[in-house]
C-alpha positions as CSV (number, residue, x, y, z in Angstrom):
1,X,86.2,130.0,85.5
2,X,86.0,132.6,88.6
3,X,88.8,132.7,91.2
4,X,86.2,131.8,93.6
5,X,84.8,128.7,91.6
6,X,88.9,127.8,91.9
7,X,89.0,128.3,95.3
8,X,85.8,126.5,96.5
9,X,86.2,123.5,93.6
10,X,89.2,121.6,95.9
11,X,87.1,122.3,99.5
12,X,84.0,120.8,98.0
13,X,85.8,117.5,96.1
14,X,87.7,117.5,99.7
15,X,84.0,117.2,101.4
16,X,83.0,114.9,99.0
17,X,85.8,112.4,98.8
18,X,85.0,112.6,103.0
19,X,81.6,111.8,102.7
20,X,82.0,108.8,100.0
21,X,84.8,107.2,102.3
22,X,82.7,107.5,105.8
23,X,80.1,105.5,103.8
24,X,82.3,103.2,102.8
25,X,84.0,102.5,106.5
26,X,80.3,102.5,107.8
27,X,79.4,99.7,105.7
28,X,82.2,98.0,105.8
29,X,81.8,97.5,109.3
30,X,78.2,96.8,109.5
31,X,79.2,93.9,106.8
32,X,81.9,92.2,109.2
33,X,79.4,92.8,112.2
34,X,76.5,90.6,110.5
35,X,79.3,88.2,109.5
36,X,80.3,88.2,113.1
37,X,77.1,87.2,114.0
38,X,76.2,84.6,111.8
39,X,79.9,82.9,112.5
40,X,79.7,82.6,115.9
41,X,76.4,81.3,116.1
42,X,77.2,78.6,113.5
43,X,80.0,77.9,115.3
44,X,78.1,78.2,119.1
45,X,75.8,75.3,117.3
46,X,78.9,73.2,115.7
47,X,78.4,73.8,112.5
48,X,81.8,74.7,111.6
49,X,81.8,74.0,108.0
50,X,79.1,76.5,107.1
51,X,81.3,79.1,109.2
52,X,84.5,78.6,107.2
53,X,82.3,79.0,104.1
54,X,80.5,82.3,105.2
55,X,84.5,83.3,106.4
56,X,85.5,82.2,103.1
57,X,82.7,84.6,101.7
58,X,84.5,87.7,103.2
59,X,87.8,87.6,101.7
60,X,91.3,86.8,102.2
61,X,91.9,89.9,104.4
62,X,89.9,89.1,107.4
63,X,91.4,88.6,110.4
64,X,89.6,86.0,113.0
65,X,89.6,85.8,116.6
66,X,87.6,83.5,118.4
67,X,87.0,83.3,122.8
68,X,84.5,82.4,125.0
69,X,83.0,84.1,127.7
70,X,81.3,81.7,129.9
71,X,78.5,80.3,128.1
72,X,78.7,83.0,125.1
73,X,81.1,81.7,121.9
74,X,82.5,85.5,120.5
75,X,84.0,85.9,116.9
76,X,85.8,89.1,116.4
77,X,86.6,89.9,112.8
78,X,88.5,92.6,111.9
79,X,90.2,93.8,108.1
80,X,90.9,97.1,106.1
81,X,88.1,98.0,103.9
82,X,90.2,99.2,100.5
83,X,93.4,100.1,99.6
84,X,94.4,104.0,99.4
85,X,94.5,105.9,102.4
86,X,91.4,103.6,103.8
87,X,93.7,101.0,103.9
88,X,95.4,102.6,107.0
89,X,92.0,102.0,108.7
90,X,91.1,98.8,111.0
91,X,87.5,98.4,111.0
92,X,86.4,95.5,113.3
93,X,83.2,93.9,115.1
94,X,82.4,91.3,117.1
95,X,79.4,89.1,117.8
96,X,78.4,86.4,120.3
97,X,75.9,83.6,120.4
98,X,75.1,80.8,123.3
99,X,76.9,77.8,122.7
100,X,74.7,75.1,122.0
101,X,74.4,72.6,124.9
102,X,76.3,74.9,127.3
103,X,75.2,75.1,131.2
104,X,76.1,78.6,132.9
């Protein structure tokens, strides 16, 4: 082994430990915003025991918020995506749907 296999080995496991985690964060997210989306508009529509399954489906680490905004119902769900230094991480999203029967 080189000195300069030595010294490049730790910068390239660093770049690649990066790279692995961003993907992780990113999907991560876009899996609470589709969740987002589908709870809220199960909920807009009053189907509230399909959205406490699909919650249910997340995990235990999810937080939920729920408000409305006018005629929009929003779910805001937000969690840490792994433990290690991800875990210091809040990843959230939010989605909206028309409640059904609502007048503006």
């Amino acid at each position: 082994m080189t000195a300069e296999f030595a010294v490049v080995l730790p910068a390239a496991l660093m770049v690649l430990a990066l790279a692995v985690g961003s993907i992780m964060l990113a999907t991560h997210r876009l899996v609470l915003s589709s969740a987002a989306s589908e709870v809220a508009r199960l909920e807009a529509r009053g189907d509230s025991a399909a959205a406490g399954a699909r919650l249910g489906d997340l995990g235990a680490g999810v937080n939920v918020q729920r408000h409305s905004l006018g005629v929009l119902h929003c779910v805001t769900l937000s969690s840490a995506p792994m433990g290690g230094l991800l875990a210091r991480i809040a990843v959230s999203a939010r989605g909206c749907a028309a409640m059904s029967g609502a007048t503006p």
